[in-house]
Every structure is written in C-alpha cells, then in structure tokens.
KOLNURO-926310 format. One line per field, with one value per residue: x, y, z negated of N, C-alpha, C in turn; residue in one letter; residue number from 1. Coordinates in nm, 4 decimals. Example, Ala and Ser with C-alpha at 12.3 -4.5 7.8 and 13.67 -1.06 7.14 Angstrom:
BEGIN
n.east = 1.3190:1.2850
n.north = -0.5690:-0.2250
n.up = -0.7800:-0.7080
ca.east = 1.2300:1.3670
ca.north = -0.4500:-0.1060
ca.up = -0.7800:-0.7140
c.east = 1.3200:1.2900
c.north = -0.3300:0.0030
c.up = -0.7800:-0.7870
res = A:S
n = 1:2
This chain:
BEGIN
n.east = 20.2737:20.1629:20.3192:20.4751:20.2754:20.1501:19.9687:19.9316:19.9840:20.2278:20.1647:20.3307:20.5347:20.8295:20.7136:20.3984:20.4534:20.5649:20.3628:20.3787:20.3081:20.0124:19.7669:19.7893:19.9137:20.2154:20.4953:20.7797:21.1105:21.3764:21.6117:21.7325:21.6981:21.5471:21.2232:21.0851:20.7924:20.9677:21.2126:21.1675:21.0841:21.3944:21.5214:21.3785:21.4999:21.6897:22.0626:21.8976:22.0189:21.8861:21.7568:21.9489:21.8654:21.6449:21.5615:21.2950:21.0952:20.8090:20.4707:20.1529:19.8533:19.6426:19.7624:19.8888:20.1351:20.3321:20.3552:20.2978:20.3732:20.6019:20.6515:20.9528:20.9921:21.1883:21.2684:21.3760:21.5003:21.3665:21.4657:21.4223:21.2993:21.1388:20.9139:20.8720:20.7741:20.5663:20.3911:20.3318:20.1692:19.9432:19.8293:19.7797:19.6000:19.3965:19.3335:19.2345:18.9881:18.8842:18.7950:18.6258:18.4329:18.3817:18.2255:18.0411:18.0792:18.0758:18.1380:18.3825:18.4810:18.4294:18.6584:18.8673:18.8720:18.9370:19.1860:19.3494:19.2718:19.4177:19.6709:19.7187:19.7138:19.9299:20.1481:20.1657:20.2115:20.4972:20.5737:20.5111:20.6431:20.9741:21.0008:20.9959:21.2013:21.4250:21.3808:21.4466:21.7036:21.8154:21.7492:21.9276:22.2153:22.2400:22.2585:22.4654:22.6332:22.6550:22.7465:23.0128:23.1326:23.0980:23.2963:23.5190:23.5583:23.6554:23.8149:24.0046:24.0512:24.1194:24.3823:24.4493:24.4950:24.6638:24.9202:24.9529:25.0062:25.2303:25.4073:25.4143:25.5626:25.8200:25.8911:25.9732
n.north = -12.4364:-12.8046:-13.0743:-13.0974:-12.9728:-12.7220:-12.4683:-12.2273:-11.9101:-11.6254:-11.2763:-11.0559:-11.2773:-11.4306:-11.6159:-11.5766:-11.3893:-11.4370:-11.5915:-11.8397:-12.0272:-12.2583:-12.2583:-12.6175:-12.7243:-12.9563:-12.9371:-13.0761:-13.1286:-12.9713:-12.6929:-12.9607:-13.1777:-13.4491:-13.3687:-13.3508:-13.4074:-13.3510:-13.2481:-13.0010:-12.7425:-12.6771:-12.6867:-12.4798:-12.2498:-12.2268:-12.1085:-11.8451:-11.6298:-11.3582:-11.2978:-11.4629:-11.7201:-12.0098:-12.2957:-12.5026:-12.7948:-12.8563:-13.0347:-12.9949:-12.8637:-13.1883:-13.3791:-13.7135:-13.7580:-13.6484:-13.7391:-13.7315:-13.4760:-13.1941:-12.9038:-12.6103:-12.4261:-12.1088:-11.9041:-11.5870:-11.5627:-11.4227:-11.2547:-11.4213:-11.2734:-11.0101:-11.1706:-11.3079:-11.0792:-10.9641:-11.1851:-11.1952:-10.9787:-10.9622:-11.1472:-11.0321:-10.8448:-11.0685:-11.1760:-10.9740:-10.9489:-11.1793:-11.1017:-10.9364:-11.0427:-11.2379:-11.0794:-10.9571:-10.6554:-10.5347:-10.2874:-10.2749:-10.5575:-10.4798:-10.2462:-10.4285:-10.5862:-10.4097:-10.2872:-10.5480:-10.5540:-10.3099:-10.3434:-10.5766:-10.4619:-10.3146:-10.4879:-10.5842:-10.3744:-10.3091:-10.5225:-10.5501:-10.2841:-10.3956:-10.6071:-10.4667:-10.3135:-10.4810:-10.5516:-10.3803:-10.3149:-10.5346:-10.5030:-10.2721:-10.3715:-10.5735:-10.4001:-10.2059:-10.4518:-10.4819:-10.2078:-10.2235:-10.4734:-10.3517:-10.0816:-10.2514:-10.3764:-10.1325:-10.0410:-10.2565:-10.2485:-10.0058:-10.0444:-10.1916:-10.0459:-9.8890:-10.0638:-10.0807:-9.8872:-9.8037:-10.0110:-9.9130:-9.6851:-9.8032:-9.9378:-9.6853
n.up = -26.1534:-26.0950:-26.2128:-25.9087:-25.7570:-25.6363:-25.8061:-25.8504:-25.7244:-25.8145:-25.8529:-25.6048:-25.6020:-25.5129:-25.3992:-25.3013:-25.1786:-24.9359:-24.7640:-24.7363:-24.8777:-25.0310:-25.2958:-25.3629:-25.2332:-25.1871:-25.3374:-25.2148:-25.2010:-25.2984:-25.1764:-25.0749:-25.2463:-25.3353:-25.5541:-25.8760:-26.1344:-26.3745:-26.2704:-26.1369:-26.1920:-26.3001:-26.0981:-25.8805:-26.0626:-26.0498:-26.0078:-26.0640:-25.9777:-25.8065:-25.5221:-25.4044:-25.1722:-25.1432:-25.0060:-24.9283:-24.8671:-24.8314:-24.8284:-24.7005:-24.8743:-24.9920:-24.8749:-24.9267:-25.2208:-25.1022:-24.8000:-24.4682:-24.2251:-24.3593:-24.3874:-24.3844:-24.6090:-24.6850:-24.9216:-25.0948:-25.3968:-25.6608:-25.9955:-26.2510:-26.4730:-26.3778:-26.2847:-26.4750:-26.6302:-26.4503:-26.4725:-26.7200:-26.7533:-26.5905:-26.7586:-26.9576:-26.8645:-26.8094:-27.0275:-27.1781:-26.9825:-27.0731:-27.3437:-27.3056:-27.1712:-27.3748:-27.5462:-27.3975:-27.2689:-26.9932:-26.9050:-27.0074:-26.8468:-26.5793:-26.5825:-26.6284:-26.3987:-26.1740:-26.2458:-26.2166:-25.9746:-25.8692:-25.9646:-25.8260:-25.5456:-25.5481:-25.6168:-25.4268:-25.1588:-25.2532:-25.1993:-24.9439:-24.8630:-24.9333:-24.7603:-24.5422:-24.5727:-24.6052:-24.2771:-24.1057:-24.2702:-24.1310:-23.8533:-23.8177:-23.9111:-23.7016:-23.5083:-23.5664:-23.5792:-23.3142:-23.1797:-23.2718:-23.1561:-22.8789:-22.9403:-22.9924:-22.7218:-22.5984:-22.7146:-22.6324:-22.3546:-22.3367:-22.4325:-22.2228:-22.0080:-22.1385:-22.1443:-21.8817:-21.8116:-21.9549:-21.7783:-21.5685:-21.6210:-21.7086:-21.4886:-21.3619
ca.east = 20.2914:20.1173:20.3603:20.5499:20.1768:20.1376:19.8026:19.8548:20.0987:20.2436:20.1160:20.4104:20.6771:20.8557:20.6378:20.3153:20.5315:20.5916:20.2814:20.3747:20.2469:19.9287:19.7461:19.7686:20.0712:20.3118:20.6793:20.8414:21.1979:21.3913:21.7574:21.7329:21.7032:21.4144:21.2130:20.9422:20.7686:21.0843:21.3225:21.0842:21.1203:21.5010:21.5613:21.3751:21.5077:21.8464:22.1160:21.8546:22.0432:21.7752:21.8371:21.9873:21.8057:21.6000:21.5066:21.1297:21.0293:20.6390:20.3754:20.0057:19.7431:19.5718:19.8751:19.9414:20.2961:20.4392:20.3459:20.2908:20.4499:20.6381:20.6991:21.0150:20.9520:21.2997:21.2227:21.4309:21.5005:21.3427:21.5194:21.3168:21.2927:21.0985:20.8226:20.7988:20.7075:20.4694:20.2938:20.2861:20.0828:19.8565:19.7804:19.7435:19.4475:19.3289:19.2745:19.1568:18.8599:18.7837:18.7505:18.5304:18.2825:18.2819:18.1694:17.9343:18.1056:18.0439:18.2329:18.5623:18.5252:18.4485:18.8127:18.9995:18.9187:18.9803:19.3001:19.4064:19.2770:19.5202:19.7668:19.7084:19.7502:20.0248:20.2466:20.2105:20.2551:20.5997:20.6844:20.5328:20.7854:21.0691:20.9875:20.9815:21.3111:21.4831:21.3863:21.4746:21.8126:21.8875:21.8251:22.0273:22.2859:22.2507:22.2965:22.6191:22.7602:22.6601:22.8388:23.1036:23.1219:23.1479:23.3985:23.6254:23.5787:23.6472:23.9536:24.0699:23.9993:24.2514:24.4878:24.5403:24.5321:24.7697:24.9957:24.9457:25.0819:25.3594:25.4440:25.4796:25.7049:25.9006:25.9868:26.0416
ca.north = -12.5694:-12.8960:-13.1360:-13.0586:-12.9640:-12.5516:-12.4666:-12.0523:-11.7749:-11.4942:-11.1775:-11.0568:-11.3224:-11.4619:-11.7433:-11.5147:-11.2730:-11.5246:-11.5942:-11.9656:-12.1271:-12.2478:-12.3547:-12.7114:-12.7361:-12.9797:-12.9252:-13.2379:-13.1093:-12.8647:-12.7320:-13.0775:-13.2576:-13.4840:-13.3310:-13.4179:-13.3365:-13.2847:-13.1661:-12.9391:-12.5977:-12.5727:-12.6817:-12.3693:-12.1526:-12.2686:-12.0246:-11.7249:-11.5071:-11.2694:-11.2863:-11.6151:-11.8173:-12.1196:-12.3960:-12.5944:-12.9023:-12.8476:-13.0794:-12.9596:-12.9286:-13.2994:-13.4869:-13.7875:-13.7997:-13.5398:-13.8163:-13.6509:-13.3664:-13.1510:-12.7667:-12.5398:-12.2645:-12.0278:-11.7977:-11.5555:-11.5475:-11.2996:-11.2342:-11.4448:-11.1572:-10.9551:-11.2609:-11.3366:-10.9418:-10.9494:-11.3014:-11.1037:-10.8528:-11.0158:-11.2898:-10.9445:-10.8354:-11.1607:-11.1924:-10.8598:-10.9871:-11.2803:-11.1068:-10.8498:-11.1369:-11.2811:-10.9964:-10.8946:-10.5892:-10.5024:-10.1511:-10.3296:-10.6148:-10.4111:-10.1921:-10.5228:-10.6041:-10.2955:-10.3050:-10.6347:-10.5526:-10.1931:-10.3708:-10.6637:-10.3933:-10.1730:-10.5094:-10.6406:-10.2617:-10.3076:-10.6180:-10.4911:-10.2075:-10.4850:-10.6765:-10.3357:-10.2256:-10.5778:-10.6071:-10.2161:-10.3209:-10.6199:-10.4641:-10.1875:-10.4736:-10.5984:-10.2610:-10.1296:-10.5286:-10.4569:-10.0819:-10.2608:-10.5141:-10.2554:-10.0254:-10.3270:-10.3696:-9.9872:-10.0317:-10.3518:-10.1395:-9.8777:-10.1139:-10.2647:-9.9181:-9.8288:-10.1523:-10.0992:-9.7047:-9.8430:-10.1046:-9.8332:-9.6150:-9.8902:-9.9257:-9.5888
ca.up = -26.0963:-26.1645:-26.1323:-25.8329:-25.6719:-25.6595:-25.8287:-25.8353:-25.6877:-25.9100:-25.7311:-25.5739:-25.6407:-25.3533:-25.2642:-25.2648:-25.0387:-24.7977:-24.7112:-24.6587:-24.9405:-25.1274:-25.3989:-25.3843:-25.1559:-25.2932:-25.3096:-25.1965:-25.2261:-25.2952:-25.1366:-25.0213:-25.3565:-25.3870:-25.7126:-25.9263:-26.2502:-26.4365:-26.2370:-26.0068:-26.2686:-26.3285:-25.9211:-25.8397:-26.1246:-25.9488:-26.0286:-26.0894:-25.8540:-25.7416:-25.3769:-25.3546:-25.1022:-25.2027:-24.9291:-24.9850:-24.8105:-24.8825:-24.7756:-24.6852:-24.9206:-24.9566:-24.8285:-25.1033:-25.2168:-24.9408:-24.7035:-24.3156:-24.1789:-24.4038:-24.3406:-24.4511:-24.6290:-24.7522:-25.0043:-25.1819:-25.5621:-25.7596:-26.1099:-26.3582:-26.6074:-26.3211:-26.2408:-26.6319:-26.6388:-26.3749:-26.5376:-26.8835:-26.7254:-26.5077:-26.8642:-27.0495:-26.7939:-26.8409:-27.1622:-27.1413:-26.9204:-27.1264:-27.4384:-27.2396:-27.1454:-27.4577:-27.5856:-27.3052:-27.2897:-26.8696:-26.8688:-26.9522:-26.7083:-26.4518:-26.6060:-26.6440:-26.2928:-26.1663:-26.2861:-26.1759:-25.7959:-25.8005:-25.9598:-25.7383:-25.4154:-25.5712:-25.6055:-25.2307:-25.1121:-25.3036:-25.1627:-24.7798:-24.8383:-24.9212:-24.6560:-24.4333:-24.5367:-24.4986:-24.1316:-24.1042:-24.2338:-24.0301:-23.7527:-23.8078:-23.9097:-23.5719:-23.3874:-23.6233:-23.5126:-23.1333:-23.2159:-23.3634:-23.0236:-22.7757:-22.9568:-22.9576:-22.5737:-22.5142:-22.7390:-22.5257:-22.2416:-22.3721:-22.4817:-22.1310:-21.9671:-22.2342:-22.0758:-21.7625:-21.7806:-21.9917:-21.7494:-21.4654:-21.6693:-21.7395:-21.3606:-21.2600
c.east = 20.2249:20.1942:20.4916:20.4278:20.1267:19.9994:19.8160:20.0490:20.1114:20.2470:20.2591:20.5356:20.7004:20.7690:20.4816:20.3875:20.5442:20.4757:20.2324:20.3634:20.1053:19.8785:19.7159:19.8699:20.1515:20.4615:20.7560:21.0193:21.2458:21.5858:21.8013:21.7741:21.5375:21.3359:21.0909:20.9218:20.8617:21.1629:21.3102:21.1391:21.2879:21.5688:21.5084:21.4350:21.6689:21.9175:22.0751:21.9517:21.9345:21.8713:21.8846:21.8729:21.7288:21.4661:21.3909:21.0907:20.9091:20.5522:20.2542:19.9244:19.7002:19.6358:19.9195:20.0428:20.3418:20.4044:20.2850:20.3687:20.4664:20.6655:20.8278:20.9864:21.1263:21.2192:21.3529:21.4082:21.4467:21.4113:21.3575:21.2450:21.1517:20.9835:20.7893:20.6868:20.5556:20.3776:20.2542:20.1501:19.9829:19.7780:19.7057:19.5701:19.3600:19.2829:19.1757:18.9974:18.7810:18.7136:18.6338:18.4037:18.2550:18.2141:18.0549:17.9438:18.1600:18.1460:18.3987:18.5902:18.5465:18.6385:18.8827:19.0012:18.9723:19.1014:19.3839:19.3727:19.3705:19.6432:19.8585:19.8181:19.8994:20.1668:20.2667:20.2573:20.4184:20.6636:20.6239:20.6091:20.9001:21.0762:21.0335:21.1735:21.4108:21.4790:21.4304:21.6241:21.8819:21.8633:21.9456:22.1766:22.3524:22.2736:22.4330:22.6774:22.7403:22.7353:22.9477:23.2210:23.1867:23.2122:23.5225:23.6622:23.6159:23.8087:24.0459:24.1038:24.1377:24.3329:24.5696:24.5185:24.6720:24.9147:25.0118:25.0608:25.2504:25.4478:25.5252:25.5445:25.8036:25.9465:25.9928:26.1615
c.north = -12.6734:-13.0196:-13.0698:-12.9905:-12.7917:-12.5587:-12.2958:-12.0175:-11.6848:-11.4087:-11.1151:-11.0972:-11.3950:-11.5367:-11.6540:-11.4287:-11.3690:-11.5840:-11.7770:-12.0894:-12.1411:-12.2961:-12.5172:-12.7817:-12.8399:-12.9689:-13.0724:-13.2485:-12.9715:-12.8045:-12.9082:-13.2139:-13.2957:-13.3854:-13.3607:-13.3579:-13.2721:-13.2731:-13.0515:-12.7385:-12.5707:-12.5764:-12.5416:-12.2403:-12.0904:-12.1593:-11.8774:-11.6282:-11.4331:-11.2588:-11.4326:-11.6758:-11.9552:-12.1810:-12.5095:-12.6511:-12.8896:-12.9633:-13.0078:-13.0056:-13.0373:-13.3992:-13.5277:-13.8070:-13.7422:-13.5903:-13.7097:-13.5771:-13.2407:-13.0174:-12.7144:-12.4353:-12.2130:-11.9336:-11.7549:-11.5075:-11.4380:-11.3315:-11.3007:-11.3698:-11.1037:-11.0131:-11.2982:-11.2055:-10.9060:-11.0830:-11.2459:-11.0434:-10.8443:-11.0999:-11.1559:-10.8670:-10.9291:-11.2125:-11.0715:-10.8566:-11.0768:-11.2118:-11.0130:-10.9702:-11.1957:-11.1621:-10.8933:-10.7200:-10.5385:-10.3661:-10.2105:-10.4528:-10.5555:-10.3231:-10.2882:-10.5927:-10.5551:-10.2552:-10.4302:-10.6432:-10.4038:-10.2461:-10.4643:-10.5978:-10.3315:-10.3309:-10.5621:-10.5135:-10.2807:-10.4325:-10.6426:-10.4195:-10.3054:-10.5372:-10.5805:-10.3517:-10.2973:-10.6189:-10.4658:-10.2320:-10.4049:-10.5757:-10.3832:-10.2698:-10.5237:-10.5126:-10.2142:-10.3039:-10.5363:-10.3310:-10.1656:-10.2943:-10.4283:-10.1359:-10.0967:-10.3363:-10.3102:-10.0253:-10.1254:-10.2934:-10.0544:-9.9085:-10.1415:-10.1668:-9.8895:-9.9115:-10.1162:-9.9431:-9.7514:-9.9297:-10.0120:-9.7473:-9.6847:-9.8778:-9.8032:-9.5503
c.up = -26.1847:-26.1420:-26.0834:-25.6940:-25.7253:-25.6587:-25.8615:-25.8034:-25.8088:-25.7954:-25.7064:-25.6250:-25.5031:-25.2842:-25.2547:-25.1657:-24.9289:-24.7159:-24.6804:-24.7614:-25.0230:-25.2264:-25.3270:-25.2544:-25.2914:-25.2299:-25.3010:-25.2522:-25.2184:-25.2861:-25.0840:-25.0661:-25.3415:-25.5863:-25.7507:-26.0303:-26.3511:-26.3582:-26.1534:-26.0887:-26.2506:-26.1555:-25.8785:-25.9069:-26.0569:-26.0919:-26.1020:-26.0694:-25.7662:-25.5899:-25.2985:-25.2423:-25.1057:-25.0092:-25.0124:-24.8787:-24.8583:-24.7398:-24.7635:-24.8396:-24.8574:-24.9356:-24.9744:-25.0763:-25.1478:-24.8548:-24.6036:-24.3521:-24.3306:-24.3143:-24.4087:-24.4910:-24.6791:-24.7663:-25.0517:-25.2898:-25.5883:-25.8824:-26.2006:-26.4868:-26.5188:-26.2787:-26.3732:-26.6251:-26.5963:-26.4303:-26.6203:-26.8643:-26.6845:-26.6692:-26.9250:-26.9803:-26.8333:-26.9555:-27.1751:-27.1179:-26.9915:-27.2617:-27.4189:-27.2752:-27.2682:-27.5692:-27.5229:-27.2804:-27.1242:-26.8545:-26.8719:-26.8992:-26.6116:-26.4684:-26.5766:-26.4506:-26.1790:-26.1692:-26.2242:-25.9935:-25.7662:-25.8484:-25.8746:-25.6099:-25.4132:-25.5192:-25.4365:-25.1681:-25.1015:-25.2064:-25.0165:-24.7521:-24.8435:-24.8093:-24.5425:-24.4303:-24.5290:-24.3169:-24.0982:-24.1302:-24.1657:-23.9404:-23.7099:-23.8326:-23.7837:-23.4546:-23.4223:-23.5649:-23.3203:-23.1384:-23.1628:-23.2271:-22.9252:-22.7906:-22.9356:-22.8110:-22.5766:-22.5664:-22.6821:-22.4214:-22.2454:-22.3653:-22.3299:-22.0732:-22.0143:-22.1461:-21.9665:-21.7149:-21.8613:-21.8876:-21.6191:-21.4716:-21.6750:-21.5959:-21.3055:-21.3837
res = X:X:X:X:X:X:X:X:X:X:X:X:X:X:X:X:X:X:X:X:X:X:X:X:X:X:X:X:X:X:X:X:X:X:X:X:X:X:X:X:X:X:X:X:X:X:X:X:X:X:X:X:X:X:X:X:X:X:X:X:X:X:X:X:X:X:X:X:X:X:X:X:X:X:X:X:X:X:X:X:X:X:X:X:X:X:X:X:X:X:X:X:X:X:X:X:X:X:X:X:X:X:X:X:X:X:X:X:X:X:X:X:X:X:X:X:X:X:X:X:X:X:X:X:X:X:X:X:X:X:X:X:X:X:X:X:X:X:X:X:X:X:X:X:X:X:X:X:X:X:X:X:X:X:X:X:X:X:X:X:X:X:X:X:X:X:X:X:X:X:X:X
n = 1:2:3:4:5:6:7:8:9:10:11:12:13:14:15:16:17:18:19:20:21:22:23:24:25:26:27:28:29:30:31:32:33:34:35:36:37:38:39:40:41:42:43:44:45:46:47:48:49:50:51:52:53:54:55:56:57:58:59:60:61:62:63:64:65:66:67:68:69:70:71:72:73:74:75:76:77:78:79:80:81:82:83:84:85:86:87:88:89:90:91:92:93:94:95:96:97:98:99:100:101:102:103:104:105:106:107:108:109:110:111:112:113:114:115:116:117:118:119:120:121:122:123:124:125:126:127:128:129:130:131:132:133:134:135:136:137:138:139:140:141:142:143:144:145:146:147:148:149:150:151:152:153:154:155:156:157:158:159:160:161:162:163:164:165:166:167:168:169:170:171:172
C-alpha cells in the first residue's frame, strides 16, 4: 500500500484471490470506517482471525480521493504469519534476480524467474483449490440444511398422524 492507494498484490493473499482488486485501486474504507494513511494497515490487520471477513469500500483506479462510484469488495483474512511467509519468499526471489543482473549472470535470472512463475502458479492452484472446496462445501451446506428441512416436515407429518391415531383411540 501507498497510502491507502494499492500499488501491488501478494501472490495468493486474499485480495489477489479475489480477483477484485488492483494496483492503484484506492481503499476508501474499511468495515465501514473511513481510513487513511495511518489507520489503513492495522484496520485491515483487524483482529487477524484468518477467516474473519473484512468489508472494502474501494474506488477505481484514477478516481481522486475515492470520489465516484465506489465498489465492495469482502475478502477473507489470511493469518498474517502465512502472507509475511509468502512476501519473504517472493523478496528472496527478488533479490535473487537483482543480484543475478547485477552481475550479468543470465542462467540465474532465467532460474530466479523460473521460480517465481511455478511458484507464482503453484500458489493460485492452492488458492483455486480453496476457492473449489469452499463452494463444494457451501453447497453441500445448503443440501444437508434442505436434508435437514424436509426431515422436519416428514417428522411433522408423523407427528400429526401420530395425533390423529391417538385421537381415534381415544374415542373408541
């Protein structure tokens, strides 16, 4: 962040997973706190509940001050340990590369980039499987509470059967 104005993604951290933000996007608010240069980092660090939920008022690249139309994005938390990790690693390529070039040393650019395009692939894979196996369990979510639903009917069902046979023992 520059600012409160996004100038790079971490390769698979939530807001690269989401697809719904970019460089030069600014964050106008956040959970539905105005935020700005200082208060923009620990508003998103929030709680650092991996999972938690985090609401973003984002403006368009180009738009001064947030001014026009604002979009929502919700993202969920990643564990800050797990997005440090993945920065580490990505800086460690990168240095990697520079000290390549300044050393004109072509076999390990080509390695260091090499490296940063399978590691690149491996982490979106990871977080296309996530993605997979969240919509994989909400539906199933949504089928065990439709289950759920129409066992209750059946057992209503029973219940006033059940009444109804009681009711006609009762008078004979």
């Amino acid at each position: 962040l520059n600012g409160c104005v996004i100038d790079g993604l971490v390769v698979g951290g939530p807001a690269y997973a989401s697809n719904s933000l970019s460089r030069g996007d600014e964050i106008v608010r956040v959970d539905g706190r105005h935020v700005d240069q200082d208060s923009i980092l620990p508003a998103l660090v929030g709680s650092d509940t991996p999972g938690s939920t985090i609401t973003l008022h984002v403006a368009r690249a180009g738009q001064k001050d947030g001014a026009g139309e604002q979009r929502v994005v919700k993202l969920q938390r990643m564990a800050s340990g797990l997005i440090a990790g993945r920065l580490q690693l990505f800086d460690l390529f990168t240095r990697l590369k520079e000290t390549a070039v300044e050393k004109g040393d072509d076999e390990v650019i080509y390695i260091a980039d090499d490296c940063v395009e399978l590691w690149n692939r491996a982490i979106i894979e990871h977080s296309d499987h996530d993605r997979a196996v969240m919509q994989n369990f909400s539906e199933m979510q949504v089928q065990c509470e439709r289950r759920v639903a129409d066992a209750k009917e059946a057992l209503d069902e029973i219940e006033l059967l059940f009444r109804k046979q009681e009711e006609e023992c009762s008078r004979l």
